[in-house]
C-alpha positions as CSV (number, residue, x, y, z in Angstrom):
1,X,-57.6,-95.9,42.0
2,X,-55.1,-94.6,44.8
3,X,-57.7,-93.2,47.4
4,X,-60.0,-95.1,50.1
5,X,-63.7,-93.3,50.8
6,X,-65.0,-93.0,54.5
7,X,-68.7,-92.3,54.9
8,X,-69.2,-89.9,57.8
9,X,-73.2,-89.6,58.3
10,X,-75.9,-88.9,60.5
11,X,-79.6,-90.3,59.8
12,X,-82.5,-91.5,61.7
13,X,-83.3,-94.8,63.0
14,X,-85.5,-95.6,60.0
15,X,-82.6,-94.6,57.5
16,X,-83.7,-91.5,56.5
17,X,-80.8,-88.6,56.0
18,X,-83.3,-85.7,55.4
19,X,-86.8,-85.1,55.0
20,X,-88.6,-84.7,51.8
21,X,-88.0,-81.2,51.3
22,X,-84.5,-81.6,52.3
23,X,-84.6,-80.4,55.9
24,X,-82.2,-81.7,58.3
25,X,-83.1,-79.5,61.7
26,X,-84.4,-83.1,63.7
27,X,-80.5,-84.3,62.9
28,X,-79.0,-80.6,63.7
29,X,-81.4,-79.9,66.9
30,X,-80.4,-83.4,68.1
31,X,-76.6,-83.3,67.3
32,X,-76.2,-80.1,69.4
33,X,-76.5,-82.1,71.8
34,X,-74.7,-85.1,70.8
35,X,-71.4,-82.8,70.4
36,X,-69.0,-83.8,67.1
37,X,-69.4,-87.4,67.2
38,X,-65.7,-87.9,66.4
39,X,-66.6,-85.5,62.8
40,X,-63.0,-83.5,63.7
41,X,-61.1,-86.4,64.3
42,X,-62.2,-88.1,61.7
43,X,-61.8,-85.3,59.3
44,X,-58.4,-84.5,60.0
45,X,-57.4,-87.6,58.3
46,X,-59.3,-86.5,54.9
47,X,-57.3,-84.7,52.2
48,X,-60.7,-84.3,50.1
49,X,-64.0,-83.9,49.7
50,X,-66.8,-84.9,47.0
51,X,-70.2,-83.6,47.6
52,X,-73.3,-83.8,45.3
53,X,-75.2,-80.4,43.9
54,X,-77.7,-80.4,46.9
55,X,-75.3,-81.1,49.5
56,X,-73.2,-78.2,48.3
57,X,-76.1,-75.6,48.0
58,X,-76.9,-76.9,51.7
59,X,-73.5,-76.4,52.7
60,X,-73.2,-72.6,51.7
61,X,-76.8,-72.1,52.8
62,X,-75.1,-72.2,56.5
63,X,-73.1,-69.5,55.6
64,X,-69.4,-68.5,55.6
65,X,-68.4,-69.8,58.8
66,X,-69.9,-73.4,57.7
67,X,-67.1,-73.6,55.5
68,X,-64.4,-75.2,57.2
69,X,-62.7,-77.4,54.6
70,X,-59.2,-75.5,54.9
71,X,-56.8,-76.6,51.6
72,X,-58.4,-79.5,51.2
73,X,-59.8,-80.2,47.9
74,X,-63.6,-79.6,47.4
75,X,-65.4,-81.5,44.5
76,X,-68.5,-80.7,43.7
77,X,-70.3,-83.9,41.6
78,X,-73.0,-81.9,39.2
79,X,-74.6,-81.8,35.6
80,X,-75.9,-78.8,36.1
81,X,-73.1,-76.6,38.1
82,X,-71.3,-74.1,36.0
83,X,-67.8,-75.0,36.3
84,X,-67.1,-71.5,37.6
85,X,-69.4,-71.3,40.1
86,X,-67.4,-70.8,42.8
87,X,-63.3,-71.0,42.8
88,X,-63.0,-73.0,45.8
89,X,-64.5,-76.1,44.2
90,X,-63.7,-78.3,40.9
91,X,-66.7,-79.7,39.0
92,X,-67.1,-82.7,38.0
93,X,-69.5,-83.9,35.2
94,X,-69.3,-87.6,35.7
95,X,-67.7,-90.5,38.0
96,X,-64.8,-91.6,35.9
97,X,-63.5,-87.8,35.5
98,X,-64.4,-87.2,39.1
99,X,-61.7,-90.3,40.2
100,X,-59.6,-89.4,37.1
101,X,-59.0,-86.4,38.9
102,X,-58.6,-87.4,42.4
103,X,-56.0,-89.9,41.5
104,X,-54.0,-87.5,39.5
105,X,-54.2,-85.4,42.5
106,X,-52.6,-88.0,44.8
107,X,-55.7,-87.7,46.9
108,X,-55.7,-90.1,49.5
109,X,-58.5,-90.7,51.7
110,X,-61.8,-89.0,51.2
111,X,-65.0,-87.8,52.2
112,X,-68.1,-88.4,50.1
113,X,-71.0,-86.3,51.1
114,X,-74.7,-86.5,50.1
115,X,-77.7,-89.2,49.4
116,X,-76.9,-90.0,45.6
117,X,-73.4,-89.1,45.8
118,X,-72.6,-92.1,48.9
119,X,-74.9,-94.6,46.8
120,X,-72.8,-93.6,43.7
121,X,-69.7,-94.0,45.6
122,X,-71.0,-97.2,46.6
123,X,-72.2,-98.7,43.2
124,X,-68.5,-97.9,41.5
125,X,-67.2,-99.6,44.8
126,X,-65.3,-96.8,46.0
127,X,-66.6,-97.1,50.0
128,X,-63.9,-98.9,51.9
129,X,-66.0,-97.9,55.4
130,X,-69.1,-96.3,56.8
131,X,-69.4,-94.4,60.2
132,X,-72.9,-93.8,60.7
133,X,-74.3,-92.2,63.7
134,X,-78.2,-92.8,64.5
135,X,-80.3,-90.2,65.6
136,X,-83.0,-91.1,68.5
137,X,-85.7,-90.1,66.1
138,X,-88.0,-91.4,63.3
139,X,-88.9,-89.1,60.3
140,X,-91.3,-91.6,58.9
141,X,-90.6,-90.1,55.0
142,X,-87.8,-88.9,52.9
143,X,-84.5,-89.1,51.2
144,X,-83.0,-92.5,52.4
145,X,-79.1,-93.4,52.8
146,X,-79.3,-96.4,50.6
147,X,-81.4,-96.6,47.6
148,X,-81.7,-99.7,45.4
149,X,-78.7,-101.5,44.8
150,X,-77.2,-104.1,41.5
151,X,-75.8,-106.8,44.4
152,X,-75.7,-107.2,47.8
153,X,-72.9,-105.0,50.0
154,X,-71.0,-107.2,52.5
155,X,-70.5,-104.9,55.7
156,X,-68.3,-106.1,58.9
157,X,-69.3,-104.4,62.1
158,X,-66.2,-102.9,63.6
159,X,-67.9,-100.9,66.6
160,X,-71.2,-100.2,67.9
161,X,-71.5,-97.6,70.6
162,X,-73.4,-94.9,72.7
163,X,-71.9,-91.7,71.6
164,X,-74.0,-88.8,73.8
165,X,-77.1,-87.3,73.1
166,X,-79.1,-90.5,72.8
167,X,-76.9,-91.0,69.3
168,X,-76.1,-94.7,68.6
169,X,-72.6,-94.8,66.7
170,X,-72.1,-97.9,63.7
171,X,-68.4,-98.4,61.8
172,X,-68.5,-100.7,59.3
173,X,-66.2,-102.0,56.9
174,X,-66.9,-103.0,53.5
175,X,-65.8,-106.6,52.9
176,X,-63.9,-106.5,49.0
């Protein structure tokens, strides 16, 4: 494996990343006013991105002009996907042919997007470091960051800042 993965996430102070029914307007109404958190920045220095099946269908449920991953490449991690679903994404059935791929690719740095997608980025080992931003809110109920893990994750707090819009900003890196 050639590639390092950056997490690049919002959720609220009690972990959660969406609600139950997948809604993500008390992260979106909040972030307005928050501004980009350093997303641009940071995403200038990704060559691709992995997202799971729901994160994808979220994604083109904002519409055209919510695509803005220019030539990078767009992976899609799904069972269920047809493969020809839409031409600006590859497929992937599995993890090994999903970093099979990326390697082949001489992909360099990515983006992992999505609940079960970062925890199985995680459980392969494939997270070098995690940017989360906190939202001033709690949600009380629904999909969580981190589910269950096999081991303990060693983390090493790089920074920990106010970044606008009452938005609490952690970097981690994850200790190999």
């Amino acid at each position: 494996m050639t590639f390092t993965a950056t997490v690049f996430i919002g959720t609220s102070l009690d972990g959660f990343i969406a609600r139950p029914d997948n809604d993500i307007e008390w992260l979106t109404s909040r972030g307005e006013k928050a501004g980009d958190l350093g997303f641009f920045e940071f995403f200038g220095s990704v060559d691709a991105v992995v997202m799971g099946r729901n994160t994808y269908d979220k994604v083109v449920g904002f519409g055209e002009e919510a695509w803005h991953f220019g030539d990078r490449h767009v992976g899609v991690l799904s069972t269920t996907m047809p493969a020809d679903a839409d031409p600006r994404v590859t497929v992937y059935r599995d993890m090994d042919s999903l970093i099979a791929d990326l390697d082949t690719r001489g992909i360099k740095h990515v983006y992992p997007d999505g609940g079960r997608l970062i925890q199985s980025f995680l459980a392969a080992g494939l997270v070098s470091t995690f940017i989360i931003s906190v939202a001033p809110v709690l949600i009380g109920s629904g999909h969580r960051l981190f589910g269950e893990l096999a081991k303990d994750v060693a983390l090493r707090l790089e920074s920990a800042k106010a970044v606008g819009g009452g938005f609490a900003q952690l970097r981690y890196t994850v200790e190999k």
